[in-house]
C-alpha positions in Angstrom: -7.2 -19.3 -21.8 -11.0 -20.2 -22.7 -10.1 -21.0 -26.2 -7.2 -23.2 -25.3 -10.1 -24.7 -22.8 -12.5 -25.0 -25.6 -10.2 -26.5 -28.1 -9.5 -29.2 -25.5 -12.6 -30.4 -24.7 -13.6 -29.7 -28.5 -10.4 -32.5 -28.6 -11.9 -34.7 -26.0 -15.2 -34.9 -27.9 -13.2 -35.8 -31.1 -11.6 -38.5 -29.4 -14.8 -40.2 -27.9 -16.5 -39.8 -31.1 -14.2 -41.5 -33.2 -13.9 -44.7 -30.8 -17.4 -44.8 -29.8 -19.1 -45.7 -33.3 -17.0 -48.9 -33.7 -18.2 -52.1 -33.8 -18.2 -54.2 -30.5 -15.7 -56.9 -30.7 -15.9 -60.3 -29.0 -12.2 -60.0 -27.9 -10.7 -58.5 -25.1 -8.4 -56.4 -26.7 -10.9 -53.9 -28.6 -13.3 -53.8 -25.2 -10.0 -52.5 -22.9 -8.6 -50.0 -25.9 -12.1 -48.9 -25.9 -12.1 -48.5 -21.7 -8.8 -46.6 -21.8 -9.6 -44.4 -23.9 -13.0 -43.5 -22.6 -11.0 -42.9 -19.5 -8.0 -41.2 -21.2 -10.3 -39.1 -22.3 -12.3 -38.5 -19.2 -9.7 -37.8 -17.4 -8.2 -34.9 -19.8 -11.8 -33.3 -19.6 -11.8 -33.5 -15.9 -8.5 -32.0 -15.9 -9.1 -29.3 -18.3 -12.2 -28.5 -15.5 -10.4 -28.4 -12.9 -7.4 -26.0 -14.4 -9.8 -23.7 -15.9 -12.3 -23.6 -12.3 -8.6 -23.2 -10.8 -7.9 -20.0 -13.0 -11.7 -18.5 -12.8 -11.2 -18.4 -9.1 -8.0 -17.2 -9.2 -9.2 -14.4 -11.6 -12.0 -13.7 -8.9 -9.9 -13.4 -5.8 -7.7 -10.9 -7.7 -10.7 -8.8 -8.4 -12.1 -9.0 -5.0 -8.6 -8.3 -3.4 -8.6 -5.1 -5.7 -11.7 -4.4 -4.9 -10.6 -4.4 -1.4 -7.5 -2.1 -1.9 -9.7 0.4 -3.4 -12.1 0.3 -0.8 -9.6 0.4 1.9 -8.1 3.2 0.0 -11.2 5.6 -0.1 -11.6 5.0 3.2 -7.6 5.7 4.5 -8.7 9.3 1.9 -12.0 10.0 3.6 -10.3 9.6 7.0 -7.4 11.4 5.8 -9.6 14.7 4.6 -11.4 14.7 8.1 -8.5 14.7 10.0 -7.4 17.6 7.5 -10.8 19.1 7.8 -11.1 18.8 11.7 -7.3 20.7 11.7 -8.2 23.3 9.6 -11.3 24.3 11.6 -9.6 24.4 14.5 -6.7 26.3 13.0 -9.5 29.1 11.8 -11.1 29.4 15.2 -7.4 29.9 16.6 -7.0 32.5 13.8 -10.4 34.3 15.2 -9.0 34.6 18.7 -5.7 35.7 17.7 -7.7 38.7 15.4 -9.9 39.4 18.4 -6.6 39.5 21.2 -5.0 41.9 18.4 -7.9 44.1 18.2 -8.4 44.5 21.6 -4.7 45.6 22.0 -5.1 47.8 19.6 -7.7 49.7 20.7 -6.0 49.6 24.2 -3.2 51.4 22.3 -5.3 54.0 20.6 -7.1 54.5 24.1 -3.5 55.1 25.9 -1.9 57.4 23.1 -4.9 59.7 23.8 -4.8 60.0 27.4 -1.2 60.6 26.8 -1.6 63.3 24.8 -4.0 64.8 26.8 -1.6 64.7 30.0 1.2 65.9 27.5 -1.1 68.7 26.3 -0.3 72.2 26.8 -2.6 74.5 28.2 -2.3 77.4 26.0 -3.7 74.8 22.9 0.1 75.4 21.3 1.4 72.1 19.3 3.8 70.1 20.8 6.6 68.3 19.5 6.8 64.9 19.3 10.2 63.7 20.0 11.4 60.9 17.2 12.0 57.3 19.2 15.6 56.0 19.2 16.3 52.8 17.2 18.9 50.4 17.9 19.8 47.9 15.8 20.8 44.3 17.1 22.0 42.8 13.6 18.8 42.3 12.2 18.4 45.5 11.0 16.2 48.6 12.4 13.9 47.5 15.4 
């Protein structure tokens, strides 16, 4: 596009020079051919200005409206990751308490199998036998 705007006004500059060196007639008809073309010729500069500020701006608002997209974009990400971030924290700390709740049943359980075998203990220190617990299956296999 700037060389087609370069060859244009390189065009335009052609044009004035080669009607500009000419001698001055005293008739009319030399002095208006002169006039048009000085316009003709001003008015296809002004023109190629105008279309070429026309496509520089339009160039510029496409790079600032990227710009804006990408910007918007790291932002929607950053927000995105913090949300993700906050969840997973909070998911962890839930974790923790589930670990702790199973640990404290779990030692409840060791604490009750003892003082159950010490109630089912015989005196005379002889071993006792530990009777096998039933399992019943519901369809999903052995509970």
């Amino acid at each position: 596009m700037m060389k087609r705007s370069l060859a244009s006004l390189a065009l335009a500059a052609g044009l004035a020079a080669t009607v500009a060196p000419g001698p001055a007639l005293a008739d009319g008809a030399a002095s208006t051919r002169n006039i048009i073309l000085g316009g003709a010729a001003a008015a296809a500069g002004a023109l190629i200005l105008i279309n070429h500020n026309k496509q520089v701006h339009a160039r510029e608002a496409a790079m600032a409206q990227q710009q804006a997209d990408t910007e918007a974009a790291a932002q929607n990400a950053q927000a995105a990751y913090r949300a993700e971030r906050q969840a997973y924290l909070h998911q962890v700390a839930l974790n923790k308490e589930y670990q702790h709740e199973v640990s404290i049943q779990h030692d409840m359980i060791v604490q009750m199998r003892k003082q159950l075998a010490q109630q089912q203990a015989p005196a005379n220190g002889a071993p006792t036998r530990v009777a096998a617990a039933r399992t019943v299956s519901y369809g999903w296999g052995q509970l």
